[in-house]
C-alpha positions as semicolon CSV with decimal commas, in nm:
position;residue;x (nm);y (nm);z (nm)
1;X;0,000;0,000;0,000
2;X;0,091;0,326;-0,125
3;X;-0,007;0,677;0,102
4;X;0,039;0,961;-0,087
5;X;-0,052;1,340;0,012
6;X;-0,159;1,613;-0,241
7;X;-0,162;1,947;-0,083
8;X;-0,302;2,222;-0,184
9;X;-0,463;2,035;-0,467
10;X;-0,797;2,128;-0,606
11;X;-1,086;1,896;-0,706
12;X;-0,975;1,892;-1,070
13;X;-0,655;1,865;-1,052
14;X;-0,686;1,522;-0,825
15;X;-0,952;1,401;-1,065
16;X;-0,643;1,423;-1,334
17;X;-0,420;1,282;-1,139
18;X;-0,650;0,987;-1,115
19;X;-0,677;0,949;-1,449
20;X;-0,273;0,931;-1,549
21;X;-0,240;0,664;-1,279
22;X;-0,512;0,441;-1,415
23;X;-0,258;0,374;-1,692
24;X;-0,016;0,200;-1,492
25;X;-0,092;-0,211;-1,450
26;X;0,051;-0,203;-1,116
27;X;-0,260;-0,057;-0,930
28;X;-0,555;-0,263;-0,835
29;X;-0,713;0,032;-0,671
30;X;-0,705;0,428;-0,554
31;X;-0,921;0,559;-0,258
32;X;-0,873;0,939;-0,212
33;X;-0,987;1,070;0,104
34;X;-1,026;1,468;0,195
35;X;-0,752;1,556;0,429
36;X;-0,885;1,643;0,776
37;X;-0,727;1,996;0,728
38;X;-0,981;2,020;0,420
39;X;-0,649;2,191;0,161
40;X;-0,608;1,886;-0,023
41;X;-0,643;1,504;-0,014
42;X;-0,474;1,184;0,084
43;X;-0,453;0,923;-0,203
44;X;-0,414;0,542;-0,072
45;X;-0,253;0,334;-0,361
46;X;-0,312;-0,046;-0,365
47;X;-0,115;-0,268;-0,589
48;X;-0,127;-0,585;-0,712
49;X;0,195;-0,739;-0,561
50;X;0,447;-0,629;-0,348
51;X;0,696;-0,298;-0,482
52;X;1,082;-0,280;-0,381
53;X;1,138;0,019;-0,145
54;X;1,296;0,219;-0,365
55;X;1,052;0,197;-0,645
56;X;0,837;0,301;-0,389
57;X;1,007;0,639;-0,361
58;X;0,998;0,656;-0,768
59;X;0,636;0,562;-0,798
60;X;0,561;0,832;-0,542
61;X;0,790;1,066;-0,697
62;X;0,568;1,016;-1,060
63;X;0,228;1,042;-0,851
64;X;0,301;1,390;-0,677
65;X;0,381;1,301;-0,328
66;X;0,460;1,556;-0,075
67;X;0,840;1,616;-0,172
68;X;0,926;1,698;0,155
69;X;0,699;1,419;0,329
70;X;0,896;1,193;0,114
71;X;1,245;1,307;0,168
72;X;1,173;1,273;0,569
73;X;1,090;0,890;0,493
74;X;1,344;0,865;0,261
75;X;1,573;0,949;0,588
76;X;1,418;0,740;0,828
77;X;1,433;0,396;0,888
78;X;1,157;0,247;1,106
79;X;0,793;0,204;1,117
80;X;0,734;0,591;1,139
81;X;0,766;0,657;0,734
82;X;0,444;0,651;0,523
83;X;0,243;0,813;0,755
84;X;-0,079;1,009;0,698
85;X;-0,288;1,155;0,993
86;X;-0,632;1,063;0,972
87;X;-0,792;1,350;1,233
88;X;-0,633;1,658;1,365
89;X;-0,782;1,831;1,659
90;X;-0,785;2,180;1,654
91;X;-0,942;2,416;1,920
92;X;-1,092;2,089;2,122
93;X;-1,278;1,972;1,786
94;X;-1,172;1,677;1,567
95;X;-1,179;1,667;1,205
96;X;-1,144;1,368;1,020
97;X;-1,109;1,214;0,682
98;X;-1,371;1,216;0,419
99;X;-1,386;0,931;0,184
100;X;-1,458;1,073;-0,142
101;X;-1,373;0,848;-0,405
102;X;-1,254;0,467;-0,445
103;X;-1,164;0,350;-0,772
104;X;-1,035;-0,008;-0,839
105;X;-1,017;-0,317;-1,010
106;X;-1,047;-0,702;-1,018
107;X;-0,703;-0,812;-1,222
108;X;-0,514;-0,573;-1,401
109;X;-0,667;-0,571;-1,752
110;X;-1,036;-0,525;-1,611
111;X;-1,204;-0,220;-1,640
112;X;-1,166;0,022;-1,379
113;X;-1,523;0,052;-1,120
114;X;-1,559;0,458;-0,993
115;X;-1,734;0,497;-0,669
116;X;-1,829;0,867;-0,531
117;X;-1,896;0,896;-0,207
118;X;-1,905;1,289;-0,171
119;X;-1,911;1,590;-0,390
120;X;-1,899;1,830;-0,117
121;X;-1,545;1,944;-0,164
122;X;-1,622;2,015;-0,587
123;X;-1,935;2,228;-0,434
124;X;-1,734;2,408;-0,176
125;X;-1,454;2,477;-0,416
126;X;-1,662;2,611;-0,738
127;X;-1,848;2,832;-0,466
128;X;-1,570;3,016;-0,299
């Protein structure tokens, strides 16, 4: 499994990125959840088999990581790297997560199955 985290990405642009990594046969599926800070999203990758470490750092390279996220695990070495906070508390109230889309697939030459879950962040970010 693949985290990856898009900030300061906008609705469209994530639905593009989407689209240039449903051309590579390594992913089985892609769930992209709002951030709990609400600026951009966090992009879970699953893959079909298991991807060397450092192809890791490539792949997420090509699918617009965090650059500086992925330098710091890049550095480390222990169970700390890859990590995305899922709520973040912020004068005594928690925000979490919001699944928004899952796309995925059975094999890797099936056709790819689009769930939406919520539009709210496309509404929010055509109104402001």
């Amino acid at each position: 499994m693949i985290r990856l985290d898009w900030d300061d990405c906008s609705y469209d642009q994530m639905l593009k990125r989407i689209e240039q990594m449903k051309r590579s046969i390594l992913i089985q599926s892609i769930e992209i959840r709002a951030s709990p800070s609400l600026d951009g999203y966090h992009c879970i990758v699953s893959t079909f088999g298991d991807i060397p470490q450092n192809y890791e750092y490539t792949l997420r390279s090509e699918w617009w990581d965090d650059p500086i996220r992925l330098k710091n695990d890049m550095l480390l070495y222990s169970k700390a790297r890859n990590v995305l906070f899922q709520k973040k508390i912020y004068k005594n109230m928690v925000f979490s997560e919001i699944l928004m889309i899952l796309v995925s697939r059975k094999d890797r030459y099936s056709v790819w199955n689009e769930k939406v879950f919520d539009k709210t962040q496309n509404v929010l970010e055509r109104w402001l």
